[in-house]
N, C-alpha and C positions, 0 to 999 in steps of 0.2 A: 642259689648260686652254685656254681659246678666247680672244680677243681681248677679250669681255667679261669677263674674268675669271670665269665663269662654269663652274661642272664639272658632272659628270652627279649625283653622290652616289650615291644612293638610288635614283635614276633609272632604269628599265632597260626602261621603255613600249616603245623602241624595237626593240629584242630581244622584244619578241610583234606589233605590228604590221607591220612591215616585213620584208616576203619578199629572201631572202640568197642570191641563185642560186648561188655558188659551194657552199651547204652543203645545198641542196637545200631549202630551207627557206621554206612559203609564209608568205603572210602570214597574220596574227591565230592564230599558235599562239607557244607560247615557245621560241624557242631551245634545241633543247638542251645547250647551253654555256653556258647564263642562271642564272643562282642568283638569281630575283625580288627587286630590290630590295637586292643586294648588288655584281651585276658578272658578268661574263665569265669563267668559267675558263680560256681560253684569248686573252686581251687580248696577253697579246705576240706570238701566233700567230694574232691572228683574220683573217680574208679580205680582202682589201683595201675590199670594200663597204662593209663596218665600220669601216674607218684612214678613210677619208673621207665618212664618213656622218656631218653634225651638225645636226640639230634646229635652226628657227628659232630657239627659244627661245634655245639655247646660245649664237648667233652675234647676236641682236638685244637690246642692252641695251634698248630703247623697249618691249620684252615686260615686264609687272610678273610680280612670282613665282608671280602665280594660274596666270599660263598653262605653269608648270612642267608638261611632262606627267605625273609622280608625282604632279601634285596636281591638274590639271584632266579627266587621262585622254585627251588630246589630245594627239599629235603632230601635230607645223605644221610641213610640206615644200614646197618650191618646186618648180613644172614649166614649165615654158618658155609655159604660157596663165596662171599666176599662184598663187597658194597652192592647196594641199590638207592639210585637216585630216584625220587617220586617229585615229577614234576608239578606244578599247579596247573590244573585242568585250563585253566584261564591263559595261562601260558606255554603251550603243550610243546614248542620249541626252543623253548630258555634254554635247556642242556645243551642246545647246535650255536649257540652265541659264545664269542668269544670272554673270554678267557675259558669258560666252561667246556669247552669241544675239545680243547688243545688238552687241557688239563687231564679230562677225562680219558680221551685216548693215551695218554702218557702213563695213568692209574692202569688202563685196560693193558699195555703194553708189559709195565713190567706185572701186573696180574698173573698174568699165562707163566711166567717163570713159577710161579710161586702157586699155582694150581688154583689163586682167586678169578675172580668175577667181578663184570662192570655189568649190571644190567640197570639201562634204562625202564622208568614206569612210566608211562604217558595213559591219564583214565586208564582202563583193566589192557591194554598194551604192553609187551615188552620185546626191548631189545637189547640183546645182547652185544659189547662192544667188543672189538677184539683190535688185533693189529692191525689186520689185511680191513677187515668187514663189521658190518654193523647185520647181525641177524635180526631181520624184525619177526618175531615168533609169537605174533599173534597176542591174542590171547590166553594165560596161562591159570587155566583153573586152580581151586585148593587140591586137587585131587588127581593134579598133574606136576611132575618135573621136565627141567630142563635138560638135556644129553646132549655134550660135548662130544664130538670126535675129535680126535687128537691123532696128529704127524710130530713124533714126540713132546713138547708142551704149546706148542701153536694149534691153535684151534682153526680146525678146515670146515668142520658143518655142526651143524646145533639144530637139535627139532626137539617137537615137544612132545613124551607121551604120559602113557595114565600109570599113576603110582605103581598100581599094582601089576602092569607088565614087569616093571624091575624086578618084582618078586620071585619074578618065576624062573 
């Protein structure tokens, strides 16, 4: 149980979206340790990725139960530029249904004040959400970031290049 008193149930989106490097395991397939909508077969032994891996949902009481990801098909993770939603491959446009579209552009909107990020994940796809525009920027490897241009905190264009140009 989480701080919200909130538990997984039913829940187990996270075990198909989310890649588990210790079990070799990419993203958007199921676990094979997953029994869909029942739990982990191996919970007292699962990888430590999994002991500390929790869904905004679970840790944010201000989430309402739509955004359950058993029920919206959305998981909602933090990265150090601001939310990403990882949709279920099954349902690759749950985030453009309502209440979720609104929502999320409202997050993307006041975001840009605050220097975060809404990026959509659809399979290895993303896109980035903003005020004006939704950047669909491809595919973004491990070995790649995202670059904002900015018109002081409005975001006008977004592409994507390899880590190591930043460097230079």
């Amino acid at each position: 149980m989480t701080t919200t008193g909130r538990q997984c149930g039913d829940c187990t989106l996270c075990c198909k979206v989310m890649a588990i490097e210790e079990l070799a395991k990419p993203a958007n397939t199921w676990c094979p340790h997953c029994k869909p909508g029942r739990g982990c077969r191996i919970y007292p032994s699962r990888p430590a990725e999994c002991r500390t891996f929790s869904c905004v949902w679970l840790l944010n009481e201000l989430l309402e139960e739509h955004w359950k990801p058993s029920r919206s098909k959305l998981v909602l993770t933090t990265s150090d530029d601001g939310l990403e939603v990882r949709c279920d491959p099954g349902f690759p446009d749950a985030w453009r249904r309502e209440p979720f579209r609104n929502e999320l552009k409202e997050w993307a909107i006041s975001g840009e004040t605050l220097d975060m990020t809404v990026v959509v994940i659809v399979g290895q796809r993303m896109t980035l959400l903003t005020l004006e525009r939704e950047f669909d920027l491809g595919i973004v490897g491990p070995d790649e970031r995202i670059v904002r241009e900015l018109d002081g905190t409005r975001v006008v264009n977004a592409t994507v290049v390899k880590a190591s140009d930043l460097a230079q």
